[in-house]
C-alpha positions in Angstrom: -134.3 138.3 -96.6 -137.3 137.1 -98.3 -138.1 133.3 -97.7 -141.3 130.9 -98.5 -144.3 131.7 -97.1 -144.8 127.9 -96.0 -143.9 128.0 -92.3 -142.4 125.0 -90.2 -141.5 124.6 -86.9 -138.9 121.2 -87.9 -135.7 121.9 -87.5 -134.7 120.2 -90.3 -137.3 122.1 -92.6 -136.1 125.0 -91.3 -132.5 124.4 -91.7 -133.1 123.9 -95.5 -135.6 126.3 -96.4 -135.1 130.2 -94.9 -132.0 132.9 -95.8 -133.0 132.0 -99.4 -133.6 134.6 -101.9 -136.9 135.6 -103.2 -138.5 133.3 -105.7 -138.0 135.7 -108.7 -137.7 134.1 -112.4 -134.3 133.1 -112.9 -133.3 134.6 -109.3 -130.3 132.2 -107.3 -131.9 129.5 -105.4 -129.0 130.4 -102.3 -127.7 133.9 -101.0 -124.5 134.5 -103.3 -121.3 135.6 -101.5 -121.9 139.4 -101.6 -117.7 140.0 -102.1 -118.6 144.7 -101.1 -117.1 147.1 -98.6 -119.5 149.5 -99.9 -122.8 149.8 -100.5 -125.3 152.9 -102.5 -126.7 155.1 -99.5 -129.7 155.4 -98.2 -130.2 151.7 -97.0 -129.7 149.6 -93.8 -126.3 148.9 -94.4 -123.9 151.1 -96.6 -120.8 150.1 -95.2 -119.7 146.7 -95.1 -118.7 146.9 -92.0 -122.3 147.2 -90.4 -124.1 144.6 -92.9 -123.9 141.9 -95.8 -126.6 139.9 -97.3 -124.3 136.8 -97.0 -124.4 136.8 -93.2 -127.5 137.9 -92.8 -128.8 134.6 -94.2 -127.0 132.8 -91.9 -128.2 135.1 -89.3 -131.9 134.3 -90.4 -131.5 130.5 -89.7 -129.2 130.4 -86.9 -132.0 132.7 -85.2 -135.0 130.9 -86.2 -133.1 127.2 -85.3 -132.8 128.8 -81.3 -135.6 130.7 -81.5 -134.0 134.4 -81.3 -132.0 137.3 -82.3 -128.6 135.8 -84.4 -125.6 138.0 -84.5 -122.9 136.7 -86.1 -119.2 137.1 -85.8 -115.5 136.7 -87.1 -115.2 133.3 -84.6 -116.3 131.7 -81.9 -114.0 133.6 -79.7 -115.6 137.2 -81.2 -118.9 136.1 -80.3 -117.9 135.1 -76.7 -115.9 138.4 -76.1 -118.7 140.7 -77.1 -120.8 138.9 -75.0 -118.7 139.6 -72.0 -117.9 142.7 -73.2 -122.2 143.3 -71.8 -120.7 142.6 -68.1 -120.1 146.4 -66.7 -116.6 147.5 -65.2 -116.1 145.8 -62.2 -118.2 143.2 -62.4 -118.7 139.4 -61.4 -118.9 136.4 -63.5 -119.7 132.6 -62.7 -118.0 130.5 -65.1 -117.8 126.5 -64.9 -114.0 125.2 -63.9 -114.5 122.9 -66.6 -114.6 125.5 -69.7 -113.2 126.3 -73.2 -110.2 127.4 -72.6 -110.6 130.5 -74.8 -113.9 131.1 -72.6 -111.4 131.4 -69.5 -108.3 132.8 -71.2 -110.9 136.0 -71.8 -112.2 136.3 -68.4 -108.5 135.8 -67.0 -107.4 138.8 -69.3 -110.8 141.2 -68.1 -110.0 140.4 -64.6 -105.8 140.9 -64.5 -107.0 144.4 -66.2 -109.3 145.1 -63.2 -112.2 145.1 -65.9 -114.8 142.2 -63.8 -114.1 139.5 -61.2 -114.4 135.7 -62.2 -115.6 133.3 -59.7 -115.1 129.5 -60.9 -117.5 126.2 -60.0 -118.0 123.3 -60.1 -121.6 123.3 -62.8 -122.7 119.8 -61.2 -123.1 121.3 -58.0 -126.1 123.4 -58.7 -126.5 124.2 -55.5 -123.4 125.8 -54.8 -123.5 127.4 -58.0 -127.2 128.9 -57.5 -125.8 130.6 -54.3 -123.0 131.6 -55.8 -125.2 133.8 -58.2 -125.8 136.2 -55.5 -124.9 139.9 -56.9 -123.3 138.3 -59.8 -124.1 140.4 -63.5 -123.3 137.3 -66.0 -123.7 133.3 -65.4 -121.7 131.6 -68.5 -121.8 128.1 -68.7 -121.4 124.8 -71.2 -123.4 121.9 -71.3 -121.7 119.4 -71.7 -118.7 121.1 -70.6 -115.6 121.0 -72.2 -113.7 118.6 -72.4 -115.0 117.0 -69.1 -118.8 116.6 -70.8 -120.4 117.0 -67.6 -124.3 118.0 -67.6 -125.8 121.3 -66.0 -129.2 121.6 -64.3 -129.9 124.3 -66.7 -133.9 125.3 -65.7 -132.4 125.2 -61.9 -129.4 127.8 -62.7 -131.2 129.8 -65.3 -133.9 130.5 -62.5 -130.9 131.2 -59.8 -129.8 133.8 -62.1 -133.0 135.4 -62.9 -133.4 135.8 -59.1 -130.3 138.0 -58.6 -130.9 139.5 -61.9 -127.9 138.3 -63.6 -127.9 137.6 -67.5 -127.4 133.8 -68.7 -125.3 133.1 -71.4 -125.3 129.4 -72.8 -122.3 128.2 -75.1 -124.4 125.9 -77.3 -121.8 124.6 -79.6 -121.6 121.2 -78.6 -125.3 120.4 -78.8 -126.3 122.7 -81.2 -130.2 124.1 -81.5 -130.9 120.7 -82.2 -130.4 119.1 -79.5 -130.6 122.0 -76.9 -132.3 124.9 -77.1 -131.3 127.5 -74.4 -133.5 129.9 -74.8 -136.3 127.9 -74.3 -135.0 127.2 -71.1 -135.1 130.6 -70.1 -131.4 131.8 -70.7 -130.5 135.2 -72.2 -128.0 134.1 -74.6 -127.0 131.1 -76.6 -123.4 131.3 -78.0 -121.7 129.5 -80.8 -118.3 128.8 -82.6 -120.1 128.3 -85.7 -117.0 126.6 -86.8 -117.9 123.9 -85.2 -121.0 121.6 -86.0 -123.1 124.8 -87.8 -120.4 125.5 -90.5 -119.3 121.5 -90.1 -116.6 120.8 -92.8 -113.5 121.8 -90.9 -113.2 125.1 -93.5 -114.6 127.9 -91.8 -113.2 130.0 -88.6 -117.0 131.8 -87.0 -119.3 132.8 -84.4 -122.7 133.8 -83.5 -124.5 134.6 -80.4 -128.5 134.4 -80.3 -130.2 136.7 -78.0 -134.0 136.1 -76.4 -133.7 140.5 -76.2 -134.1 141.7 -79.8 -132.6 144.9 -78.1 -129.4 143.0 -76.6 -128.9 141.7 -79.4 -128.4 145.4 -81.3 -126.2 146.2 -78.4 -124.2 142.7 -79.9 -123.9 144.1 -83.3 -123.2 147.4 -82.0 -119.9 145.6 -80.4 -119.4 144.1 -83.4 -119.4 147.1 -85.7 -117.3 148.9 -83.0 -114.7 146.4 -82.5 -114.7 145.2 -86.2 -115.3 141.5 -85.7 -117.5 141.0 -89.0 -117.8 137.5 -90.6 -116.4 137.6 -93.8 -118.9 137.2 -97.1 -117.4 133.7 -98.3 -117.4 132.1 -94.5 -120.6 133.1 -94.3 -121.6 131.3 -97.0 -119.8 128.1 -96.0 -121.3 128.3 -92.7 -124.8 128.5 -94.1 -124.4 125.8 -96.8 -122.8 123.7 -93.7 -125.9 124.7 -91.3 -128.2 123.2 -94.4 -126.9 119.2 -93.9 -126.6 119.9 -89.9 -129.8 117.5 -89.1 -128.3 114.9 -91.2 -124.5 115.4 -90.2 -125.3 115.5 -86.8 -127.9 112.5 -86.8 -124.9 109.9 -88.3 -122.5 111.7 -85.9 -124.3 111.5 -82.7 -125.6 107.5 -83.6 -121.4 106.8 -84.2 -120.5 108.5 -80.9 -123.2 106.4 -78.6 -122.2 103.1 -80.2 -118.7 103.9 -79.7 -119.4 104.8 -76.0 -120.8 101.5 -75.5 -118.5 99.4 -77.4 -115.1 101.1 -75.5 -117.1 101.1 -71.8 -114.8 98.1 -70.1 -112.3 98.6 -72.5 -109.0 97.5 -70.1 -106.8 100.0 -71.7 -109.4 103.1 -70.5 -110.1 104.4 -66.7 -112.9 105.7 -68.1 -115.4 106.6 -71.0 -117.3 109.4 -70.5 -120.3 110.4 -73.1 -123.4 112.7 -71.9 -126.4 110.6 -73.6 -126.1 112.8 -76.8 -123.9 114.6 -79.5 -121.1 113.7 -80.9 -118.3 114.2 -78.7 -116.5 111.6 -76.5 -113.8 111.5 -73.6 -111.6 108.8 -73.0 -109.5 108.6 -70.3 -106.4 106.7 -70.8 -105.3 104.0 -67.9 -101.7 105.4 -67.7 -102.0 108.7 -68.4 -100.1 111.4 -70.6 -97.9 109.0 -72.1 -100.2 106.2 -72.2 -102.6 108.7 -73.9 -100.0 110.1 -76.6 -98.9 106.7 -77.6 -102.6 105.8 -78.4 -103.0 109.1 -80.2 -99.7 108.3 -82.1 -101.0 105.0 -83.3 -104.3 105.6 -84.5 -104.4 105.5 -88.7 -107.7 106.9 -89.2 -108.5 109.5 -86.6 -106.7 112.7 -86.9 -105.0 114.3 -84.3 -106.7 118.0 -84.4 -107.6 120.5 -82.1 -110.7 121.3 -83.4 -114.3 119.0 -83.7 -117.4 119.3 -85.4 -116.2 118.1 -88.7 -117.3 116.0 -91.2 -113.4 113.5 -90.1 -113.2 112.3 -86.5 -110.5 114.1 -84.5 -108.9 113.6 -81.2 -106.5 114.8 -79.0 -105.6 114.9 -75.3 -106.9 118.3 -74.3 -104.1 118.7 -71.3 -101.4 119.1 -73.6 -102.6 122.8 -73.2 -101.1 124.5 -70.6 -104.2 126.5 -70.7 -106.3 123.5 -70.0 -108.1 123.0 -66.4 -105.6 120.8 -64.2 -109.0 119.4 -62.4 -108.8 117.3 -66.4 -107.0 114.0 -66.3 -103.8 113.7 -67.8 -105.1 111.2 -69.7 -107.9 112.4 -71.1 -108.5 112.2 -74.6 -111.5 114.3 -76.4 -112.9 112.4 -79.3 -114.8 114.4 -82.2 -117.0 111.6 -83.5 -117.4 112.0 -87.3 -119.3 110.5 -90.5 -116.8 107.5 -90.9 -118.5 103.7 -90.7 -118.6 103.1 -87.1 -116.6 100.0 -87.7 -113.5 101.1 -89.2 -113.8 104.2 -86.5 -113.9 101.3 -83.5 -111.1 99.3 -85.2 -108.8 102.3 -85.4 -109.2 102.8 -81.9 -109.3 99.4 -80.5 -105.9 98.8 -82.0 -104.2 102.0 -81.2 -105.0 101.5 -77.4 -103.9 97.7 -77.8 
């Protein structure tokens, strides 16, 4: 990938300016969607299955943003099972109660087949969950955690890891490299469902895991060449033209999501409003609980009622309408994905829905 020779250390600079094409006369200013199973011998790549152009770009300023290796993947849930798939047979990992619930449906799976042992904690405890590092191969954790968007002590764990000699892997998605950098704070790994806030426009299903290891990181696209888990040429794309407005997206989204925080905090109708201090996301928790909760999701008129989050819309849902979800959640606890919208029409939507 040939970029400018100016160099930046701005995120936002950064963001907008690398995975481009050389500057050639008449030469696309952005990495077309390379649509090839199959490419002439001799080369890095020759099968599509081990390269593209298209998601290399990506790859270039994913890596650069955290300050690593990218690989990239099919989804979010691609990236985070190759990265287990580093634990060895019969190994341990420490994982957050509060988690994805894809992150913990894949660990259940490895460990019913015998494959590792998962040990769940509480990630505000750090010092329960420094000592339970001990002879443990992988630490996984979120922060903020989801849905619960509780905070870890991540220099404290990432050093408790590196004492036992256990690998750290960060899921990023939430704050993205711009407002978190794990491997800066010493972890191993920082994951991503870059269909999230990276790709940003509710269009694209992809992952990517960044590795502080150049050499972990070929083990990661080794996994993915294995197992097949390859982004696709046109979601790459989308993702990258999405990663471009991140700094700006994610600027209006994070300013909506404080002033809502602070305008819902008292609110009668809510036990509780939880927001971390930054990003976009929000949980309510509904006075009344499950019921309470779906009512107010059934009234609101702008929100949308969506699994998902890191879109351009604002979304919401009650996450323990999963069975899968963590029963240590409130019934009534409703995730919000804080959008573009005007912050008023987003605060009138809600103040009327919950009454």
């Amino acid at each position: 990938m040939s970029d400018s020779s100016f160099h930046s250390s701005h995120a936002e600079t950064l963001a907008v300016s690398l995975g481009r094409p050389a500057r050639d006369p008449d030469a696309p200013l952005n990495e077309p969607v390379h649509l090839a199973s199959t490419f002439v011998a001799g080369g890095e790549r020759e099968y599509g299955r081990y390269g593209n152009p298209s998601w290399a770009a990506f790859e270039t300023v994913l890596g650069a943003l955290e300050g690593g290796t990218c690989v990239s993947f099919a989804s979010g849930i691609a990236a985070i099972s190759a990265v287990l798939d580093l634990v060895p047979h019969g190994g341990t990992v420490v994982v957050p109660r509060h988690s994805y619930t894809g992150t913990i449906a894949q660990l259940r799976d490895r460990e019913a087949a015998g494959r590792l042992r998962c040990v769940l904690v509480d990630i505000t405890d750090t010092a329960a969950v420094a000592s339970a590092c001990a002879g443990v191969d992988l630490l996984w954790f979120e922060s903020p955690t989801n849905p619960a968007l509780e905070l870890a002590d991540i220099p404290a764990l990432v050093a408790a890891a590196r004492a036992h000699g256990a690998l750290v892997a960060i899921d990023n998605t939430f704050a993205t490299p711009l407002l978190q950098q794990p491997l800066a704070l010493g972890a191993d790994l920082a994951v991503h469902s870059a269909t999230k806030y990276l790709a940003g426009h509710s269009d694209v299903l992809m992952g990517a895991v960044v590795a502080s290891d150049a050499s972990v990181a070929e083990q990661l696209a080794a996994r993915r060449a294995l197992g097949g888990a390859i982004p696709a040429p046109l979601e790459s794309y989308l993702a990258l033209r999405g990663l471009r407005t991140l700094p700006v997206r994610l600027e209006r989204a994070q300013q909506n999501a404080r002033e809502l925080a602070r305008r819902l905090d008292g609110h009668p109708a809510l036990e509780e409003v939880r927001y971390p201090g930054f990003g976009a996301i929000v949980s309510l928790v509904v006075r009344g609980g499950a019921a309470d909760a779906d009512a107010f999701i059934d009234r609101v008129r702008l929100w949308i009622h969506a699994t998902s989050l890191g879109g351009v819309e604002s979304t919401l849902e009650r996450r323990r309408r999963w069975p899968s979800e963590a029963p240590t959640i409130p019934d009534g606890l409703v995730r919000l994905s804080v959008g573009l919208e005007h912050v008023d029409d987003l605060h009138d939507d809600l103040v009327a829905a919950l009454g």
